[in-house]
N, CA and C atoms as an extended XYZ file, in Angstrom:
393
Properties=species:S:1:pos:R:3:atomname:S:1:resname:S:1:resid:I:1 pbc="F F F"
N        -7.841      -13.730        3.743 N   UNK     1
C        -8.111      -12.607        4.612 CA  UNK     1
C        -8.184      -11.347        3.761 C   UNK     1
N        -9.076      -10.658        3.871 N   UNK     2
C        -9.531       -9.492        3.607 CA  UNK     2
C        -9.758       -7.879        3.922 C   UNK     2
N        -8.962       -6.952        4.081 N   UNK     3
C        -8.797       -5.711        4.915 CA  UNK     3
C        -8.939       -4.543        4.353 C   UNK     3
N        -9.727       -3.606        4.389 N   UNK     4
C        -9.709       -2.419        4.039 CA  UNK     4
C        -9.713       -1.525        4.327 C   UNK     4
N        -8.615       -0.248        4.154 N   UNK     5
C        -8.173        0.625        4.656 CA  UNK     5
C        -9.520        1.840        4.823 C   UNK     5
N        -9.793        3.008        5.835 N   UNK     6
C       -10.933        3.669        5.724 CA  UNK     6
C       -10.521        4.774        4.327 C   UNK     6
N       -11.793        4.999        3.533 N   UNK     7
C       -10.972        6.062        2.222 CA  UNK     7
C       -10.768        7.390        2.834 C   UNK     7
N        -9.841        7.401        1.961 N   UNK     8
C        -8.968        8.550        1.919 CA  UNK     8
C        -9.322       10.107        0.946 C   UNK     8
N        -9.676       11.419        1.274 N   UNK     9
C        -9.797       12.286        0.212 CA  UNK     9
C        -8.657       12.903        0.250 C   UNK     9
N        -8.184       12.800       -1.578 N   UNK    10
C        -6.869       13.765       -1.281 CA  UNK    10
C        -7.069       14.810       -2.588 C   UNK    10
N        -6.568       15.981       -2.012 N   UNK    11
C        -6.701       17.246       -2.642 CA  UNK    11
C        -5.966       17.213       -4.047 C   UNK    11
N        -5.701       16.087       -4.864 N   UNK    12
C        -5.221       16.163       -6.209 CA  UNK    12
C        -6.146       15.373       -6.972 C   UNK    12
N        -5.819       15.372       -8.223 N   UNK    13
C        -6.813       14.483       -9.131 CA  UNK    13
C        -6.331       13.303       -8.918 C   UNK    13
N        -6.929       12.467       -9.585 N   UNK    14
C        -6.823       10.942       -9.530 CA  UNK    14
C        -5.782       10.416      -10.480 C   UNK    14
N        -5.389       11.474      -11.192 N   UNK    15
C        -4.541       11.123      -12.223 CA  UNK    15
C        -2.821       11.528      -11.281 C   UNK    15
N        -2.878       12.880      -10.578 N   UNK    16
C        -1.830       12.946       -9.795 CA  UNK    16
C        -1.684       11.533       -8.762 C   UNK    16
N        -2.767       11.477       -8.174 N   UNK    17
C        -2.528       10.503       -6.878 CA  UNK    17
C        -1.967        9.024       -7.400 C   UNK    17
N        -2.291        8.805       -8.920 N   UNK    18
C        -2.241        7.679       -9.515 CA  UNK    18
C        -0.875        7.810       -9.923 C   UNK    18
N         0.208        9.142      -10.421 N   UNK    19
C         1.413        8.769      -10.715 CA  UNK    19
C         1.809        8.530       -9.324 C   UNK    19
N         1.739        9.523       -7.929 N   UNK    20
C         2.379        9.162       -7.199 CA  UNK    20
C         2.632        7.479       -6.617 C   UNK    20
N         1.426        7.331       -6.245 N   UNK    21
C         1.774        5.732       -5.983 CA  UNK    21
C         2.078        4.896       -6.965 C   UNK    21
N         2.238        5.085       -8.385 N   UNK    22
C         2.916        4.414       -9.462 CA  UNK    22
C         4.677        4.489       -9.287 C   UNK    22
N         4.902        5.275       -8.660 N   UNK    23
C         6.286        5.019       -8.343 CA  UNK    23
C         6.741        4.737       -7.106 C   UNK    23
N         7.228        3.779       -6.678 N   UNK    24
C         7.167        2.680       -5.792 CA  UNK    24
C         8.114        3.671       -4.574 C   UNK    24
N         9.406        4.265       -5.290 N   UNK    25
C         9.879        5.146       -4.335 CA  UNK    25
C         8.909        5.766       -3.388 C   UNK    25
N         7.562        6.906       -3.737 N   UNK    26
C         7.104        7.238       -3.467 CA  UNK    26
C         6.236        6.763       -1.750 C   UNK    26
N         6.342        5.059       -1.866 N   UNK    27
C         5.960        4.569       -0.517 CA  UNK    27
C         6.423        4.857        0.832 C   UNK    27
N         8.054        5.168        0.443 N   UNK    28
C         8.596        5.731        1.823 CA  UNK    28
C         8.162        6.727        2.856 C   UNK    28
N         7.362        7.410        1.603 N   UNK    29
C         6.914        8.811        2.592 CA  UNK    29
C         5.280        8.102        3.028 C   UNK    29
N         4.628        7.213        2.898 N   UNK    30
C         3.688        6.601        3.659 CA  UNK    30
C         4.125        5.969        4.767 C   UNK    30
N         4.672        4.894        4.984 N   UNK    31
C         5.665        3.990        5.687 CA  UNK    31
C         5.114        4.871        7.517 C   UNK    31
N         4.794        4.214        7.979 N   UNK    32
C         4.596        4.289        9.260 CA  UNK    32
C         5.781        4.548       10.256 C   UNK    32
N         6.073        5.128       10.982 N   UNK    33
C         7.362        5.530       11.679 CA  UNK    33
C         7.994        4.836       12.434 C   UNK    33
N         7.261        3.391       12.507 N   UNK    34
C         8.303        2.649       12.817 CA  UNK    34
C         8.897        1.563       11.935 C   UNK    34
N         9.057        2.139       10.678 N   UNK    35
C         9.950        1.700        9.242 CA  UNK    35
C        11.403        1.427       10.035 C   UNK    35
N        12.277        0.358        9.803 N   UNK    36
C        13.488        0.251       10.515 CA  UNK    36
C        14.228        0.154        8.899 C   UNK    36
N        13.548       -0.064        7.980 N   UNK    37
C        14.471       -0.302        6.160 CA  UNK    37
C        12.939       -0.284        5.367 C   UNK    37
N        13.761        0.633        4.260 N   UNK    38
C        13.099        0.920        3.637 CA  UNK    38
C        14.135        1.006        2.057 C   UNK    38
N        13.827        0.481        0.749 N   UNK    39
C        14.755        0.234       -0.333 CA  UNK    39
C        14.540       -0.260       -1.308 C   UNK    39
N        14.432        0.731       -2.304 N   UNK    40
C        13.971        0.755       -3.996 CA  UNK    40
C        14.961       -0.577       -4.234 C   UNK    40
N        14.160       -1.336       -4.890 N   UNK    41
C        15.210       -2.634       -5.658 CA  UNK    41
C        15.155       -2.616       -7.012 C   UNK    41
N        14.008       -1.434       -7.811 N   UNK    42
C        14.021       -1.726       -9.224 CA  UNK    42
C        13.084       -0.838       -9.413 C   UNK    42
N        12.455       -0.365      -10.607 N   UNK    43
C        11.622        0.289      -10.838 CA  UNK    43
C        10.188       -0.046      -10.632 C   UNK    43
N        10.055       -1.305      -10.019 N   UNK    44
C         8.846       -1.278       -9.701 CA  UNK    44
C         8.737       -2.614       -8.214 C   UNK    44
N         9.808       -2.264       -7.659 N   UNK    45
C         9.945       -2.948       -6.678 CA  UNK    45
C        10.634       -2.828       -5.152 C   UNK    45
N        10.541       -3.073       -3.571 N   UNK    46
C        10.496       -2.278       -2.982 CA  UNK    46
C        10.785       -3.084       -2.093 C   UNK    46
N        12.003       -3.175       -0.760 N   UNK    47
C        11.396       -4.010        0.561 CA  UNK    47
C        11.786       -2.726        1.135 C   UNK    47
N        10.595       -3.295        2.079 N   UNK    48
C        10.327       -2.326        3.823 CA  UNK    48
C        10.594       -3.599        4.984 C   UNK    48
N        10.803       -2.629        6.285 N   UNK    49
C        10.610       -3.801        7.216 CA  UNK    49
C        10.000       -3.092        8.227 C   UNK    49
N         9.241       -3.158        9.065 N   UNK    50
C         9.221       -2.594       10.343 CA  UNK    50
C         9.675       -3.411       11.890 C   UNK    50
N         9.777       -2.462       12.766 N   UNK    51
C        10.921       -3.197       14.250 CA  UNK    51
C         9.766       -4.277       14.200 C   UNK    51
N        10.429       -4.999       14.603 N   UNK    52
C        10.132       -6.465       14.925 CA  UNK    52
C         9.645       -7.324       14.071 C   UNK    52
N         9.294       -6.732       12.751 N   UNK    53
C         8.692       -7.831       11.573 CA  UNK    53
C         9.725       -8.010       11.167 C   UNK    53
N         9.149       -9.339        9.786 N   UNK    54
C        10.459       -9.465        8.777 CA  UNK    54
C        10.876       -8.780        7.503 C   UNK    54
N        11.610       -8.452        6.875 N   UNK    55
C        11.703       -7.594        5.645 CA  UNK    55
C        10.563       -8.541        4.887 C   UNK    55
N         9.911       -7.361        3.751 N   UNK    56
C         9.002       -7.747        2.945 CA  UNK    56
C         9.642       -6.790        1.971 C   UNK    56
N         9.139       -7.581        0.565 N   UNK    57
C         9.139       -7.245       -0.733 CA  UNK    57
C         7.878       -6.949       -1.661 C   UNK    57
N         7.685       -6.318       -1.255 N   UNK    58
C         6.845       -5.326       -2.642 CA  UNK    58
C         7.123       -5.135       -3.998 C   UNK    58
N         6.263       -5.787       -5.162 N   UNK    59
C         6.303       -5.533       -6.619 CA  UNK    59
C         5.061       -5.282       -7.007 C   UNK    59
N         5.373       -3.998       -8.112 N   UNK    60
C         3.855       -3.688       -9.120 CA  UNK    60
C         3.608       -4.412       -9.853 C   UNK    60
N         2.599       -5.379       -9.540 N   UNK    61
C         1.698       -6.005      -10.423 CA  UNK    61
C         1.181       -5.926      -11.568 C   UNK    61
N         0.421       -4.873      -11.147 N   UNK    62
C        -0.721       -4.436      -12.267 CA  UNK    62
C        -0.849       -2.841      -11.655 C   UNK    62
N        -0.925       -1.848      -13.263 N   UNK    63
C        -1.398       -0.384      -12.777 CA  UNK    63
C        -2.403       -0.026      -14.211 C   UNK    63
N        -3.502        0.456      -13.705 N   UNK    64
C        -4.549        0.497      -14.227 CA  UNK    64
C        -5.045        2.310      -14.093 C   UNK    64
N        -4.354        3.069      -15.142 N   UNK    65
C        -4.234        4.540      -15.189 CA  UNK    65
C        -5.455        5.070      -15.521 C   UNK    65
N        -6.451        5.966      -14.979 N   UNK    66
C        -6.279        6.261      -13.136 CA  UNK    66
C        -6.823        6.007      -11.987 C   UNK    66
N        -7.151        4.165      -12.223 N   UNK    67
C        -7.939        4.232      -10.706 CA  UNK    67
C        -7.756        3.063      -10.190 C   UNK    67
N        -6.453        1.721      -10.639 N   UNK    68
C        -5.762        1.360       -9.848 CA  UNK    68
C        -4.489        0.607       -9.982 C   UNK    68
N        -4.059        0.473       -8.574 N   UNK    69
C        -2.410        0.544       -8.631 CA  UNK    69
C        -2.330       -1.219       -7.602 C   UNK    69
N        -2.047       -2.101       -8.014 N   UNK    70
C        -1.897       -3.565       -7.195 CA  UNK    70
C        -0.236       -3.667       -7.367 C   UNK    70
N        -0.123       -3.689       -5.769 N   UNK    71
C         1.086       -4.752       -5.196 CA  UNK    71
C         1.105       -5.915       -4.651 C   UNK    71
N         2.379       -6.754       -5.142 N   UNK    72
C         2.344       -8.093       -4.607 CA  UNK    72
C         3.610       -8.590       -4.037 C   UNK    72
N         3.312       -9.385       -3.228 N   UNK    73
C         4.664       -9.848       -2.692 CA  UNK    73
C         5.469      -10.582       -3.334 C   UNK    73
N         6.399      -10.319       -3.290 N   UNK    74
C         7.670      -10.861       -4.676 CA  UNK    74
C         8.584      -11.575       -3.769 C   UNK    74
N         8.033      -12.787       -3.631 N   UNK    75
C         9.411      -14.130       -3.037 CA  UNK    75
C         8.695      -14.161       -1.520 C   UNK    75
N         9.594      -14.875       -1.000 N   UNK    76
C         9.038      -14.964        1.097 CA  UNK    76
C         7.967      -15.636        1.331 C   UNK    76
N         7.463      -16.036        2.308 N   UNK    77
C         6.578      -17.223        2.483 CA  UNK    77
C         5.384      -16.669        2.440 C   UNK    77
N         4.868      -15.581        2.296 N   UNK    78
C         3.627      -15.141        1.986 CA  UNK    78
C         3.250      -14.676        1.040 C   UNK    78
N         1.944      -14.855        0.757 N   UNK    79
C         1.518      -14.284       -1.102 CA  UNK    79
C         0.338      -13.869       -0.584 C   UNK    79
N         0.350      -12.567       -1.134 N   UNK    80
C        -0.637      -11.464       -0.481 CA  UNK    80
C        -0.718      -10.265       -1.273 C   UNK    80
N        -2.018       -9.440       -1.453 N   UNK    81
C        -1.824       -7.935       -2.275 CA  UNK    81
C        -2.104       -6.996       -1.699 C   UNK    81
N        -1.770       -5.949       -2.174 N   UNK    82
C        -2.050       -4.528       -1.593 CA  UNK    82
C        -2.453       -3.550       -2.874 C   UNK    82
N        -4.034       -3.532       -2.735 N   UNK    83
C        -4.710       -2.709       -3.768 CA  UNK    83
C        -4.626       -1.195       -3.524 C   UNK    83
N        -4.682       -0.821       -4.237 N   UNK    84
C        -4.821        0.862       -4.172 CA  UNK    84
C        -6.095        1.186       -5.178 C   UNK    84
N        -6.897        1.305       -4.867 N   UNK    85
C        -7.935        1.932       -5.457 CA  UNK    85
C        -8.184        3.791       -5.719 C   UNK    85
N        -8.425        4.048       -6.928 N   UNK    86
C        -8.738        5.575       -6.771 CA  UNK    86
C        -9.580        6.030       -7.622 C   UNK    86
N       -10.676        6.755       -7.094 N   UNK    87
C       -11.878        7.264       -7.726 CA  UNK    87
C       -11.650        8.671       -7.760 C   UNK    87
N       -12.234        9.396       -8.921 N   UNK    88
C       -12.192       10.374       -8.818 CA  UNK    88
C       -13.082       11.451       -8.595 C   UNK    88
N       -13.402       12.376       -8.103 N   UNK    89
C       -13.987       12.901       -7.297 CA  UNK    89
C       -14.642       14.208       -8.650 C   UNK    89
N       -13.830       14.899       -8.521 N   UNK    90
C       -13.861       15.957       -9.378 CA  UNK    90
C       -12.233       16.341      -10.203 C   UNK    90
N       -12.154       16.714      -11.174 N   UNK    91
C       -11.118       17.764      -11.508 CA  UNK    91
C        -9.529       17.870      -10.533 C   UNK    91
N        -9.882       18.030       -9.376 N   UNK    92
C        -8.904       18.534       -8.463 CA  UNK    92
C        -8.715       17.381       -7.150 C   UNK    92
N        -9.521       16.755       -7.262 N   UNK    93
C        -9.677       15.958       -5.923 CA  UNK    93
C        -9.978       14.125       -6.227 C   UNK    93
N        -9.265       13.705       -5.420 N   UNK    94
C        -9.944       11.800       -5.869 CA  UNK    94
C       -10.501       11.207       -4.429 C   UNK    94
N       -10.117       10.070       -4.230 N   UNK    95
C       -10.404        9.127       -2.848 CA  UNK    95
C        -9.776        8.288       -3.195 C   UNK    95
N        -9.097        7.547       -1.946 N   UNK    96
C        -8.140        6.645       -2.453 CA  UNK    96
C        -8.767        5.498       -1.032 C   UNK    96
N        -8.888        3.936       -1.504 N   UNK    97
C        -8.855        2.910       -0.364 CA  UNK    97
C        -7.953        2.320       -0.709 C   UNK    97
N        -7.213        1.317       -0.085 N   UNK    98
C        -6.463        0.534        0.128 CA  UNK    98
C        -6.740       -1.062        0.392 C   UNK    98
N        -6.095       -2.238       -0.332 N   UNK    99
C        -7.117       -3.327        0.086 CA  UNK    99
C        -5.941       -4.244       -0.099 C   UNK    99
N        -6.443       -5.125        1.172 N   UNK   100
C        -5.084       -6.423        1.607 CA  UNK   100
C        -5.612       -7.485        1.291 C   UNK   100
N        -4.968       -8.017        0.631 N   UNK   101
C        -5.883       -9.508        0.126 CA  UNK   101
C        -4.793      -10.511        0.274 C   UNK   101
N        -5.001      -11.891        1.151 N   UNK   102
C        -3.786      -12.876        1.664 CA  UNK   102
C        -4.731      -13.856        2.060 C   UNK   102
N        -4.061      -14.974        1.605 N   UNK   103
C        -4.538      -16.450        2.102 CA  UNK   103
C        -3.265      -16.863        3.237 C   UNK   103
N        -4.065      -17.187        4.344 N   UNK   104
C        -3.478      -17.447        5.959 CA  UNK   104
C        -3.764      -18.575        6.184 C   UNK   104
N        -2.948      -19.220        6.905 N   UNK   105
C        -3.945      -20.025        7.933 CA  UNK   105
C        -4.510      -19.237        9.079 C   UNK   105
N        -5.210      -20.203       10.101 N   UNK   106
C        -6.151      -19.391       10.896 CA  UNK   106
C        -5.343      -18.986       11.848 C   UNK   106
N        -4.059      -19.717       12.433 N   UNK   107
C        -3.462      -18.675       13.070 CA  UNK   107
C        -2.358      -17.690       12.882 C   UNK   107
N        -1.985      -17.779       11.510 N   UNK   108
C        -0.922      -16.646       11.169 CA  UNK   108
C        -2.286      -15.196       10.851 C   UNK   108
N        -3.451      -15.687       10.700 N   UNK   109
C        -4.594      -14.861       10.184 CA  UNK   109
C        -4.549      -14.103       11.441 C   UNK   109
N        -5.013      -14.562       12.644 N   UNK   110
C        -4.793      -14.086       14.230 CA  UNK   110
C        -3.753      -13.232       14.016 C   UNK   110
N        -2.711      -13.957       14.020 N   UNK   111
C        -1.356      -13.311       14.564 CA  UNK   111
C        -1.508      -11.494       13.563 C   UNK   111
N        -1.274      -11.635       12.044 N   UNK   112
C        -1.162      -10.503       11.729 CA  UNK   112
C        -2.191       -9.622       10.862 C   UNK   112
N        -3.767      -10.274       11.627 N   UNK   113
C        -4.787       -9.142       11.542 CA  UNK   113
C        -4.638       -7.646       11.719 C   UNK   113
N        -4.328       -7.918       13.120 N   UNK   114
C        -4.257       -6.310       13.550 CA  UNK   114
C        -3.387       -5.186       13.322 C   UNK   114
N        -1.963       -5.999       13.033 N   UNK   115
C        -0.653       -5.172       12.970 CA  UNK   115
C        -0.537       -4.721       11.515 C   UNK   115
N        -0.970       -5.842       10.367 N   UNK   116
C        -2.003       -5.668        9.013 CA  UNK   116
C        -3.040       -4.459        8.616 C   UNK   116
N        -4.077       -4.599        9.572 N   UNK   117
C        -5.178       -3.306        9.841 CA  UNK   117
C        -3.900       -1.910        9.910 C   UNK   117
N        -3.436       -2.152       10.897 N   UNK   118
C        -2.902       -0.345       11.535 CA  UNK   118
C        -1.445       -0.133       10.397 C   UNK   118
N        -1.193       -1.501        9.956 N   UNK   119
C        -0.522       -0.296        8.598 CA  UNK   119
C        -1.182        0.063        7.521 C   UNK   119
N        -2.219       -0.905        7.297 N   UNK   120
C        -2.999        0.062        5.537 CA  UNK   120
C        -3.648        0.870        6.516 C   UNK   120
N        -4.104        1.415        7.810 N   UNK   121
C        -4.454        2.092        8.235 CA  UNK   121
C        -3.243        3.836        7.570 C   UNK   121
N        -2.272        3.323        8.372 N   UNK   122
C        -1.189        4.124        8.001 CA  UNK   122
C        -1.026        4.698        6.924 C   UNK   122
N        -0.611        4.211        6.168 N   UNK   123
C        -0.564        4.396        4.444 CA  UNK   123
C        -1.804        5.070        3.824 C   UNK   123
N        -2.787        4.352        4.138 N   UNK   124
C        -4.091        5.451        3.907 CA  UNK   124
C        -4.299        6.828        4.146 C   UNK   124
N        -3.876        6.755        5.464 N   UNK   125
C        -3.664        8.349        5.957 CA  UNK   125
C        -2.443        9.499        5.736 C   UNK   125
N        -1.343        8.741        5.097 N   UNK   126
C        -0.559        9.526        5.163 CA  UNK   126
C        -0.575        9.761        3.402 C   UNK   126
N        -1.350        9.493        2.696 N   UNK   127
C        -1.771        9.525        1.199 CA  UNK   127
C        -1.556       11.183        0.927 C   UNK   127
N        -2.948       11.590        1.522 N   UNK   128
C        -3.431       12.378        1.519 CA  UNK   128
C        -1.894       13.954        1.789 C   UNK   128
N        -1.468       13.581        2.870 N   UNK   129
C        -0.104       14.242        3.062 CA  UNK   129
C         1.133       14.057        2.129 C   UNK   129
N         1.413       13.127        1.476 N   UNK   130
C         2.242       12.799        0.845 CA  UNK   130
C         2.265       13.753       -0.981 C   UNK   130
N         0.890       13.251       -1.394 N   UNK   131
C         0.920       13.276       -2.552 CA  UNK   131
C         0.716       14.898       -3.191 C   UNK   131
């Protein structure tokens, strides 16, 4: 399964937007508001949970200075990524997408399409505010 967040323009360079999401702390202030835990485990590692899901673990993969940043799920029954892409625009400004990449079956694919969509939805949008 395959998902991509709509891009994002954010008013820093690509080199700012690229430390921020290089530090994993930094995700909290994306995190959608209904975050119930949220908790640095290492310098490059992270679980969140939101109400009613299960805690997930987030680790940096791969960071590719300045235009991209891959997370992966570290342990738990799913293996899945979360790309961060960032282009740069000009001097002062970049674009940032977001990209979910997970092998499902067809009905866990059902089940967390949508709830999937409206958080890199989330995170996308709150980029721009954050960084």
């Amino acid at each position: 399964m395959n998902l991509e967040s709509p891009k994002t323009t954010i008013n820093k360079s690509a080199k700012e937007t690229f430390d921020f999401l290089s530090d994993v702390k930094n995700f909290e202030k994306l995190m959608p508001e209904n975050i119930s835990k949220f908790e640095v485990l290492d310098d490059d590692k992270f679980l969140f949970a939101l109400k009613g899901m299960p805690e997930i673990i987030l680790k940096k993969k791969e960071a590719i200075s300045p235009s991209k940043i891959v997370l992966g799920a570290a342990g738990g029954k799913l293996d899945f990524s979360l790309t961060a892409d960032i282009t740069a625009i000009d001097e002062n400004s970049s674009e940032t997408q977001l990209a979910f990449e997970g092998e499902f079956n067809a009905m866990m694919a059902m089940m967390i399409k949508g709830p999937i969509t409206k958080f890199i939805e989330t995170l996308a949008t709150n980029i721009p505010k954050a960084v």
